[in-house]
N, C-alpha and C positions, 0 to 999 in steps of 0.2 A: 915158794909153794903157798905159803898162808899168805903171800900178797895177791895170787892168782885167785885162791878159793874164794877172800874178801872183793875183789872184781866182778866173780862172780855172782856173787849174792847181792851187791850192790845194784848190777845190772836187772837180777830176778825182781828185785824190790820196787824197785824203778817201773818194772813194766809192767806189774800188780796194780802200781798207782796208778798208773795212761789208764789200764781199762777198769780198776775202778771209779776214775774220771767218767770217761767216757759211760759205763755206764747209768753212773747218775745223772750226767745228760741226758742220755735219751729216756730217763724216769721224769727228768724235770721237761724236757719238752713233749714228752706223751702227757704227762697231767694239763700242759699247758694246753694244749691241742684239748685236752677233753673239758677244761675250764671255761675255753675261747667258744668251742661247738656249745656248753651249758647254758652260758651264757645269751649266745646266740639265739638259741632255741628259748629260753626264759623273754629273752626283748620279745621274740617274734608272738609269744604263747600273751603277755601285754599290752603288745599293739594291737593283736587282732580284741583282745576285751575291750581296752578304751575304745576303738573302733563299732565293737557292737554295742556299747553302752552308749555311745555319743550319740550311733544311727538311730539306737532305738527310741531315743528323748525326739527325734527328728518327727515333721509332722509329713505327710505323705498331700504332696499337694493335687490338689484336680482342678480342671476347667474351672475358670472364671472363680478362681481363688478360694475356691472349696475345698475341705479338707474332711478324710474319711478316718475312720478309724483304720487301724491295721492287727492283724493277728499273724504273729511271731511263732516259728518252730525251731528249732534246734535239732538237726542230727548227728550225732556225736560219735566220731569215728575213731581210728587208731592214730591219727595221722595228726587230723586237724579239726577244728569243730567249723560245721558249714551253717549259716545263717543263711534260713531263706525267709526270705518278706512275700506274703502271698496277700493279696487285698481281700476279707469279705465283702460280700457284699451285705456289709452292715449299712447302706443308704435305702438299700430295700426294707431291712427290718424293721428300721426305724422311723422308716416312712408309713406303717401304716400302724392303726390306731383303730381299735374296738372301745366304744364309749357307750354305756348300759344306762339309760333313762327306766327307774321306775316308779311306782308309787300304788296308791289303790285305785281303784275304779274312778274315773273322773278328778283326778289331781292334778290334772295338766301336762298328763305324760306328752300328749301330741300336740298342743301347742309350744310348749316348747322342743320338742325334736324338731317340731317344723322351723322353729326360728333358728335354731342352731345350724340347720342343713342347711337354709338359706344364706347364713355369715360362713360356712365353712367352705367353702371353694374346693370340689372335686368330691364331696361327700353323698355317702347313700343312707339308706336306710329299711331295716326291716322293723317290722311290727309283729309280735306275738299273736297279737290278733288274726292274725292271715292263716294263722296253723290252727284253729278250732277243727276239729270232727264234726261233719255235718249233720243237721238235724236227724235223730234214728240214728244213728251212728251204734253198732253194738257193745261201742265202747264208753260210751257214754254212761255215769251213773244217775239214777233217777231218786228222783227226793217224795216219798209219795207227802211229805206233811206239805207240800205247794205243790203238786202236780205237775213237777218240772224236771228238766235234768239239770246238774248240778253239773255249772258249769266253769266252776270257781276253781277246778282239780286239776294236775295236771295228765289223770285220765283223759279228759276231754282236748286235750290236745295231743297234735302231733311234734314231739319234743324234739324227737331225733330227727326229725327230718328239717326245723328250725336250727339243730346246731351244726347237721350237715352244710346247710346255705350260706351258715358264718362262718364255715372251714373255709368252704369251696370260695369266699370273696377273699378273705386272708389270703390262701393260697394265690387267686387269680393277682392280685395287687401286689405281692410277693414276690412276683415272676419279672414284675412291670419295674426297666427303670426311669425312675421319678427325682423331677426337682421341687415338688411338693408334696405335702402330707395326703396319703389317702385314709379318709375316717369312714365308720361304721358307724354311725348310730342303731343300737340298736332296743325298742322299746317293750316296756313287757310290766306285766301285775306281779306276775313271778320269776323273772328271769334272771333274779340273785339267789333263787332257792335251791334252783335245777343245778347242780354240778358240775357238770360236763358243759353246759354253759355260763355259769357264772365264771370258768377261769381262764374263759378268752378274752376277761375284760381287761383292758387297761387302763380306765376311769368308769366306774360307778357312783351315780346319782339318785336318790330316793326323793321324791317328794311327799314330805309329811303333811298329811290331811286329816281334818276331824268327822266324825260319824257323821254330822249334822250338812257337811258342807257336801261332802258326797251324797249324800242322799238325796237333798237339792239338786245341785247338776244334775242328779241322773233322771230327777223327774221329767226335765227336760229335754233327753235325749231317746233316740225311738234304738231299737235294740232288736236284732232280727236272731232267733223269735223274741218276739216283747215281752218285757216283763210282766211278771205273773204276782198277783199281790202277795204281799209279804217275803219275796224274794231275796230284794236288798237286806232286812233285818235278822232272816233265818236263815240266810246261806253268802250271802255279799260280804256281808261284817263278819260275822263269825270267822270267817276262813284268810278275811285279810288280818285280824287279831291274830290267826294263829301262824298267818307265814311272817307278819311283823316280828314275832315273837323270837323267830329264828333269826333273824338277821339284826334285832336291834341293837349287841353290843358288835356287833364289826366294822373294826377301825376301817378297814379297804372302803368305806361307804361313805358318801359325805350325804348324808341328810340336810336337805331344805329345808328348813323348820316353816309351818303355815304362817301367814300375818303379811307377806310382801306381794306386792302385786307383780303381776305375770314381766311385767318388764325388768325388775327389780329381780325374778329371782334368772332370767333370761342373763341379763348383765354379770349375775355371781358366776353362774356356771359358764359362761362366755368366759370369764377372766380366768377363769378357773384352768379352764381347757390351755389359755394360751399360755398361761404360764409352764403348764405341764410339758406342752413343746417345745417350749423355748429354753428348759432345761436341761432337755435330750440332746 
């Protein structure tokens, strides 16, 4: 009888072990199963990084071995992260170019815009001048110590409708695509003072002139209406001292300093320019 009972128990003990066996197998191959899938999923979550890091160092190539920039998005799901490449059209942006000629009355603002438009290939040009209020204008302020309107203010012009004209070419050239730069010259006595237009610029240029040499030049130029005596010394000067005064310590400005002749300062701001683009 106690050889049958010990059978017995030996057999119970026995079959405790098979399936405590057994089920630490299926402990050790379900962890393995969830090791193998971690795994898996850990390489694949890897490849797709090095994969986006590698693309993104990549240069996006175009026609005739040109290369654009690219702007990168990331939308990031439950699943997987998806990488889309979408091209701006950063060749447009960077294609065009607002460049601000100023200085005071007779400093060479328009000879030199004109030399510039002529070496810049596909360039235009506005002038401040073109926006005066016409003679009697009610806008106009009148100066009774010269018997003149004062026409040195930016009362006497039409501002907003100059900086509408350099939206409106921005915009049109913006639209256009181009394998050249298109530039704006645009010229002006006060057009780094106005706001709203000074911060269309992308290069500004001042020509620094002395009382004596303006005043000269201008004897020589006829002025519709003409000048009225004591004009230049009681409303000319005066007013370009005080818009100088605003803009003399801003670094955005390269000032021409007076002393070099028209070819000479043609050539600085030429170089000037090209360099600018050719950094872009």
């Amino acid at each position: 009888m106690d050889d049958e009972n010990k059978k017995i128990q030996n057999e119970n003990e026995l079959n405790e072990n098979l399936a405590s066996n057994d089920n630490d197998s299926s402990q050790n191959c379900a962890v393995e199963r969830k090791i193998t899938q971690t795994d898996h999923l850990n390489k694949q979550l890897l490849n797709a990084f090095l994969e986006r890091l590698n693309t993104k160092t990549e240069n996006v190539q175009c026609k005739e071995g040109e290369t654009t920039d690219v702007e990168w998005e990331e939308n990031t799901t439950d699943e997987t992260d998806e990488i889309t490449c979408s091209l701006e059209n950063g060749m447009k942006l960077k294609n065009v170019f607002i460049i601000g000629i100023s200085g005071p009355s007779n400093s060479g603002k328009t000879s030199l815009t004109s030399c510039l438009q002529k070496s810049l290939p596909g360039s235009s040009h506005i002038c401040q001048d073109s926006y005066f209020h016409p003679p009697g204008d009610k806008r106009l302020t009148w100066v009774p110590e010269v018997q003149n309107h004062n026409w040195e203010v930016f009362s006497s012009l039409d501002m907003d409708s100059m900086v509408k004209d350099v939206k409106k070419w921005k915009e049109k050239w913006m639209e256009e695509v181009q394998d050249k730069p298109s530039i704006l010259l645009v010229e002006g006595f006060t057009i780094f003072n106005y706001g709203p237009l000074n911060e269309l610029f992308d290069k500004r240029y001042f020509l620094v002139t002395s009382e004596e040499t303006c005043r000269q030049r201008r004897l020589t130029r006829y002025y519709n209406p003409p000048d009225v005596p004591g004009y230049f010394d009681k409303v000319v000067w005066p007013h370009h001292i005080q818009n100088f005064g605003e803009i003399t310590e801003r670094v955005d400005i390269n000032f021409i300093k007076e002393g070099m002749s028209k070819e000479e300062i043609f050539t600085q701001v030429k170089n000037d320019i090209d360099i600018y683009l050719q950094s872009l």
